[in-house]
Each structure stands twice: as structure tokens, then as C-alpha cells.
OpenMM code with the backbone's topology and positions (N, CA, C; nanometers):
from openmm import Vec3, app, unit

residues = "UNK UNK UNK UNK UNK UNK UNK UNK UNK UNK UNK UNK UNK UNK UNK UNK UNK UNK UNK UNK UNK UNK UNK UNK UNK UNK UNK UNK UNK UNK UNK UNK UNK UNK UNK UNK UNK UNK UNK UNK UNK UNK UNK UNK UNK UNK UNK UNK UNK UNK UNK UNK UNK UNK UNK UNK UNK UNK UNK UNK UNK UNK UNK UNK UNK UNK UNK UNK UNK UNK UNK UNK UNK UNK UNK UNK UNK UNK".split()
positions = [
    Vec3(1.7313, -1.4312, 0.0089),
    Vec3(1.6216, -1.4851, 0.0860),
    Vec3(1.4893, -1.4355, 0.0276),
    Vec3(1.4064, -1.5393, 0.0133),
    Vec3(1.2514, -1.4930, -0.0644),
    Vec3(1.2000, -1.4365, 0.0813),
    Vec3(1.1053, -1.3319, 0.0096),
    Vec3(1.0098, -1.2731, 0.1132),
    Vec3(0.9142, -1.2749, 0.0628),
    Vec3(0.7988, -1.3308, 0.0876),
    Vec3(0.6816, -1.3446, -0.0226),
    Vec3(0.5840, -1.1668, 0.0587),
    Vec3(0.4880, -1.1664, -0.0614),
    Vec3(0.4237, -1.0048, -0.1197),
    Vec3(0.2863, -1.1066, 0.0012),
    Vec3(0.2853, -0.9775, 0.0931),
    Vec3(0.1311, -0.9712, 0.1334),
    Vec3(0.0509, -0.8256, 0.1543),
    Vec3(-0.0748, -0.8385, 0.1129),
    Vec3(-0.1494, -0.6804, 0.0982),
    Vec3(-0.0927, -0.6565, 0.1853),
    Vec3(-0.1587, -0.4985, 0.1520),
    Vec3(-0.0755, -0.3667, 0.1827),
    Vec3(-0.1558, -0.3837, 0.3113),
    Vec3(-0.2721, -0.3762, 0.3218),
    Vec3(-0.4057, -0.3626, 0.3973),
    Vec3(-0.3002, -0.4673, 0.5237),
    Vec3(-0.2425, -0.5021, 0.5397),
    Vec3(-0.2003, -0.6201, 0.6155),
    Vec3(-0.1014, -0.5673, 0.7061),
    Vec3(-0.0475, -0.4876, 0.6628),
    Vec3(0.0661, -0.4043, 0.7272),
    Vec3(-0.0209, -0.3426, 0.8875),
    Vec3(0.0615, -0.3268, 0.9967),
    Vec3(0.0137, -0.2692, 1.0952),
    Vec3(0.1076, -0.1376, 1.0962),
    Vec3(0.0647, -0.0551, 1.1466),
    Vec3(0.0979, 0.0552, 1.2147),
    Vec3(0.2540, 0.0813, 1.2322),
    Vec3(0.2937, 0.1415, 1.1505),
    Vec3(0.4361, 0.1594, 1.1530),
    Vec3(0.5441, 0.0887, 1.0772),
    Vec3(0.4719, -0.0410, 1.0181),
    Vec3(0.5444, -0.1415, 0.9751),
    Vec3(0.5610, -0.0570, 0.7751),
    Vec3(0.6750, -0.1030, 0.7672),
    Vec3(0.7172, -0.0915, 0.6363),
    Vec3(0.6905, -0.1656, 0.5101),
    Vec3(0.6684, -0.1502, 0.4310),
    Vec3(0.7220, -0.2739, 0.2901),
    Vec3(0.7690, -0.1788, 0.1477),
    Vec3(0.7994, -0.2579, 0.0456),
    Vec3(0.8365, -0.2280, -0.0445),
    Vec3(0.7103, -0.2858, -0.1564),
    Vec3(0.6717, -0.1786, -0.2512),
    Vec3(0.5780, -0.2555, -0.3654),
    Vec3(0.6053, -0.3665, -0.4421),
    Vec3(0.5013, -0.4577, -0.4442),
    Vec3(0.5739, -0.5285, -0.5821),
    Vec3(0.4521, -0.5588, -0.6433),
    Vec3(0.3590, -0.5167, -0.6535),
    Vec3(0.2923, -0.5489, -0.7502),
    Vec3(0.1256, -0.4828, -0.7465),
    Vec3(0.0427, -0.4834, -0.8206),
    Vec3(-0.1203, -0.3668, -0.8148),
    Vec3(-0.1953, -0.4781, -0.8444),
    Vec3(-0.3189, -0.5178, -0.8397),
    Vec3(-0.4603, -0.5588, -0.8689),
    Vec3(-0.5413, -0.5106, -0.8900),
    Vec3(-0.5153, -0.3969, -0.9369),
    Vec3(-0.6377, -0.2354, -0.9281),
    Vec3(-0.6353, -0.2336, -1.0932),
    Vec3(-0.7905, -0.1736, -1.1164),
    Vec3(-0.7942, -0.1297, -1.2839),
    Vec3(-0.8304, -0.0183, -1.2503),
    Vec3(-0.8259, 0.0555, -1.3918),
    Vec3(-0.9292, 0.1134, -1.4019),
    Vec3(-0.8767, 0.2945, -1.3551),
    Vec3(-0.9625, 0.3698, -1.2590),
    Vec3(-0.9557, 0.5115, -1.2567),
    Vec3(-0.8407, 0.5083, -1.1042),
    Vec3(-0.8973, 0.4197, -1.0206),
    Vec3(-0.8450, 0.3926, -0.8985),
    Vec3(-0.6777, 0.3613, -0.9002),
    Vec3(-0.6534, 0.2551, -0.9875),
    Vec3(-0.5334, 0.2410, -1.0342),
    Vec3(-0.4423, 0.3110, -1.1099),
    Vec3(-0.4699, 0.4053, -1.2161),
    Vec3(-0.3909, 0.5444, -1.2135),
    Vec3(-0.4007, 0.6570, -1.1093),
    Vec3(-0.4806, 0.6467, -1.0130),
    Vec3(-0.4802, 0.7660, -0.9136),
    Vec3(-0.3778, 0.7018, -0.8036),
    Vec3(-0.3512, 0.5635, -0.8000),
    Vec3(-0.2768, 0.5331, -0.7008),
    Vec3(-0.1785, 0.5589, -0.7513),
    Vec3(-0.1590, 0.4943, -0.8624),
    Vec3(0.0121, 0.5282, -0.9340),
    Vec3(0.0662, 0.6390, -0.9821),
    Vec3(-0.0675, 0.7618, -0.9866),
    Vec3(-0.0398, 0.8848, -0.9723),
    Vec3(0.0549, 0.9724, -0.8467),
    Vec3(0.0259, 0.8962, -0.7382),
    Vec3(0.0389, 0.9239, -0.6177),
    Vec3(0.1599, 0.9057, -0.5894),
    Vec3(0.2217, 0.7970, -0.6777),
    Vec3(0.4121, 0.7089, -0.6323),
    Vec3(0.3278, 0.5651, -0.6161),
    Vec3(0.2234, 0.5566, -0.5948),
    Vec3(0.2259, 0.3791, -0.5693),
    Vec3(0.2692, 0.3173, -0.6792),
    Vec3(0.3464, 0.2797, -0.6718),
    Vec3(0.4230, 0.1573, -0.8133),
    Vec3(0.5000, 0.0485, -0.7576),
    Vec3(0.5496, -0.0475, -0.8198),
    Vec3(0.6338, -0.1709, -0.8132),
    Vec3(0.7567, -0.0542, -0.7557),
    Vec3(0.7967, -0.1189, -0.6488),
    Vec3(0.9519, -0.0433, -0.6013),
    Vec3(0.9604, 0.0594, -0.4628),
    Vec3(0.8106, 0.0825, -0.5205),
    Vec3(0.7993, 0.2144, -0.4030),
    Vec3(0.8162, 0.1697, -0.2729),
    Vec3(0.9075, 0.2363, -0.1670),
    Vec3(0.8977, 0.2011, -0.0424),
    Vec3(0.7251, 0.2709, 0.0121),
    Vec3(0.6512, 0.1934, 0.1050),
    Vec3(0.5840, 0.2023, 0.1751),
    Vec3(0.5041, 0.2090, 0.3223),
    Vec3(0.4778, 0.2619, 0.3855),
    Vec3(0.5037, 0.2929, 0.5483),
    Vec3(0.3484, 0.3035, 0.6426),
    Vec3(0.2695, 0.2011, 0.6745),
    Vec3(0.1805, 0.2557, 0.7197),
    Vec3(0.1878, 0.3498, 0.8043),
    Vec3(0.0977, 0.4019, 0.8560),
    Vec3(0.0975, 0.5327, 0.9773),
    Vec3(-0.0364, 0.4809, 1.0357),
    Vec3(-0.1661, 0.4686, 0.9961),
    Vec3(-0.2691, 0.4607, 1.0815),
    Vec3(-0.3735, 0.3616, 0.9908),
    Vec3(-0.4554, 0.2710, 1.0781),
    Vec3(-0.5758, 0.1999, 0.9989),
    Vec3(-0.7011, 0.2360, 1.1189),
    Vec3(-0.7867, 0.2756, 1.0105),
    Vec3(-0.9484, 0.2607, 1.1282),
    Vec3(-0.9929, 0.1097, 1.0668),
    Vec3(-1.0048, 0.0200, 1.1366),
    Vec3(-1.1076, -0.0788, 1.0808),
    Vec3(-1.1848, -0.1009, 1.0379),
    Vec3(-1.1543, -0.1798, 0.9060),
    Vec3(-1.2681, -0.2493, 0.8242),
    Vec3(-1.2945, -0.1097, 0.7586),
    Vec3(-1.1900, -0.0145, 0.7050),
    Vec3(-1.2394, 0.0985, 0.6845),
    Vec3(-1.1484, 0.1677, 0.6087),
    Vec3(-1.0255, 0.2567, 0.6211),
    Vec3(-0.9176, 0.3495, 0.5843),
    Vec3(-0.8287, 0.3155, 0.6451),
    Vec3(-0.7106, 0.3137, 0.5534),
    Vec3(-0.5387, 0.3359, 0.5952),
    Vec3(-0.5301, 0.3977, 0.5491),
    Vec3(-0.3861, 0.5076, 0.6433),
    Vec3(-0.3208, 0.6302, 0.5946),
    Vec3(-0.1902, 0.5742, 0.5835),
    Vec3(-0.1215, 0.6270, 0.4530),
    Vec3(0.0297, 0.5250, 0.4375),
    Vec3(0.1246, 0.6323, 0.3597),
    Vec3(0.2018, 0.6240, 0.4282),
    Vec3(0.3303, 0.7175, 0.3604),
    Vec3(0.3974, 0.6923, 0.2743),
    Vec3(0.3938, 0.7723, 0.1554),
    Vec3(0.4415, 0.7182, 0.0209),
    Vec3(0.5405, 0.8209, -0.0714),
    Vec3(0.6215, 0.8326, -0.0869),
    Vec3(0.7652, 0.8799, -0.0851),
    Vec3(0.7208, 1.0151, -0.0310),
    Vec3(0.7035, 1.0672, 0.0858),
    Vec3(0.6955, 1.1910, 0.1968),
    Vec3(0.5851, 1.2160, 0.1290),
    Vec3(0.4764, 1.1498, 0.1058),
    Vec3(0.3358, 1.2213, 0.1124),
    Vec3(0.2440, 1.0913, 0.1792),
    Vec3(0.1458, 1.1807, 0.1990),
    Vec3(0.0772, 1.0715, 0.2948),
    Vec3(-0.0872, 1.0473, 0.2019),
    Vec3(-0.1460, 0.9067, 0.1542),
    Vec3(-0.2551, 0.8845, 0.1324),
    Vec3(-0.3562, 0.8060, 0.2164),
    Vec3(-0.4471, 0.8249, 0.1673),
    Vec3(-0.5722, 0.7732, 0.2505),
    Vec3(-0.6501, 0.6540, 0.1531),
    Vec3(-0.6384, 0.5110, 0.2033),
    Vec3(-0.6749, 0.3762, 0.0668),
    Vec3(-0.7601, 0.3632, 0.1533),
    Vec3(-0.8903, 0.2838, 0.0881),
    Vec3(-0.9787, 0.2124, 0.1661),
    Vec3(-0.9201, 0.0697, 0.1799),
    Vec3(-0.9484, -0.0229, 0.2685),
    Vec3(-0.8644, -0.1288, 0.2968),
    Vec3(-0.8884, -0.2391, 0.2321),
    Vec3(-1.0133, -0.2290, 0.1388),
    Vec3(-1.0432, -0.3061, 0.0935),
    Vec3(-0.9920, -0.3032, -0.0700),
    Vec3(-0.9486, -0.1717, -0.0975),
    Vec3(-0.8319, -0.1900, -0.2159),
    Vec3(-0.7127, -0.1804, -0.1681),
    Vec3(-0.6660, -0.1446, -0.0859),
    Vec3(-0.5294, -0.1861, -0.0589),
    Vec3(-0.5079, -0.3449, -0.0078),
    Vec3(-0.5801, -0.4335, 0.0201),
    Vec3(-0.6023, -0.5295, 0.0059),
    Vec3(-0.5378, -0.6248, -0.1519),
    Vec3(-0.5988, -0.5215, -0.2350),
    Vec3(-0.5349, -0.5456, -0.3868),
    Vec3(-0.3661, -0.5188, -0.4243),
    Vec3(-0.3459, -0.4238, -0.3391),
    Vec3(-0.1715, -0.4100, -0.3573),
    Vec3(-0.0745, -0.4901, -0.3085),
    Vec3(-0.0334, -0.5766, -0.3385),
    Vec3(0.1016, -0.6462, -0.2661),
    Vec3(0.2254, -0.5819, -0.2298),
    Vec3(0.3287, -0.6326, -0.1048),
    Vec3(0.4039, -0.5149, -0.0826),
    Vec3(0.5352, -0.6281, -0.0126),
    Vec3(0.6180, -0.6559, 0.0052),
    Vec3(0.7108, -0.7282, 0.0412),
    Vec3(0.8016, -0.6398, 0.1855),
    Vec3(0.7070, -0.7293, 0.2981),
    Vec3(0.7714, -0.6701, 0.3987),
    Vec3(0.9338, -0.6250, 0.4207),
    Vec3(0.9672, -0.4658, 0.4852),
    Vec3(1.1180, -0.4727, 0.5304),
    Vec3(1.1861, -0.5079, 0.6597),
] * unit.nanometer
topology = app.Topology()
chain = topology.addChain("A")
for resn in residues:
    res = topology.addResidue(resn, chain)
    for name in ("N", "CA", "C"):
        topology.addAtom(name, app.Element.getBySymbol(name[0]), res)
């Protein structure tokens, strides 16, 4: 069954996905993939302030994206 990729930024509160893909260049985009964000990674929001920061759990560590680049990450709901 296809599950099509929607930003990360899209996820609510608790909801899960799996990576599949980045839109990020640059310094931002190795600091994410520094972190575990990659194609594969399971992903877990925990908290969004609006129009502002998500905190998202990423293999047992927790980061802080602005929503407007996680917006750039695609993630295939579980």
C-alpha cells in the first residue's frame, strides 16, 4: 500500500513517521543528518509552538527544527 511523504512540520503531537526524503542544503542539512535525520529514520513528534518550533524524537534524542524547515523534510506517516 502507497503512503505518500508529507512534511515533517505536518505531523501533530505524538504522531509518528518514517523519513524519506530532505530539501535542506547547505550547513542546516548536515546538522540535521548529523543528528540521525536521514531517509529511514523513524520519527516522533513530541511538541509544536506555532508558526514557530517542533521538538521531535529522533532515535532517543530529542531536537528542536524550526517549522519552517521541517516543512522541507518529508516523512511517510506510521
Amino acid at each position: 500500500m502507497y503512503v505518500p511523504a508529507v512534511p515533517l512540520s505536518s505531523l501533530g503531537c505524538g504522531e509518528e513517521g518514517v523519513v524519506s526524503s530532505l530539501h535542506l542544503t547547505g550547513e542546516l542539512r548536515a546538522r540535521l543528518m548529523a543528528a540521525g535525520l536521514v531517509p529511514g529514520t523513524a520519527v516522533r513528534c513530541l511538541r509544536k509552538k506555532k508558526n514557530s518550533l517542533g521538538a521531535f524524537e529522533i532515535r532517543s534524542a530529542v531536537i528542536a527544527v524550526r517549522l519552517q524547515d521541517a516543512a522541507l523534510v518529508l516523512v511517510r506517516r506510521k
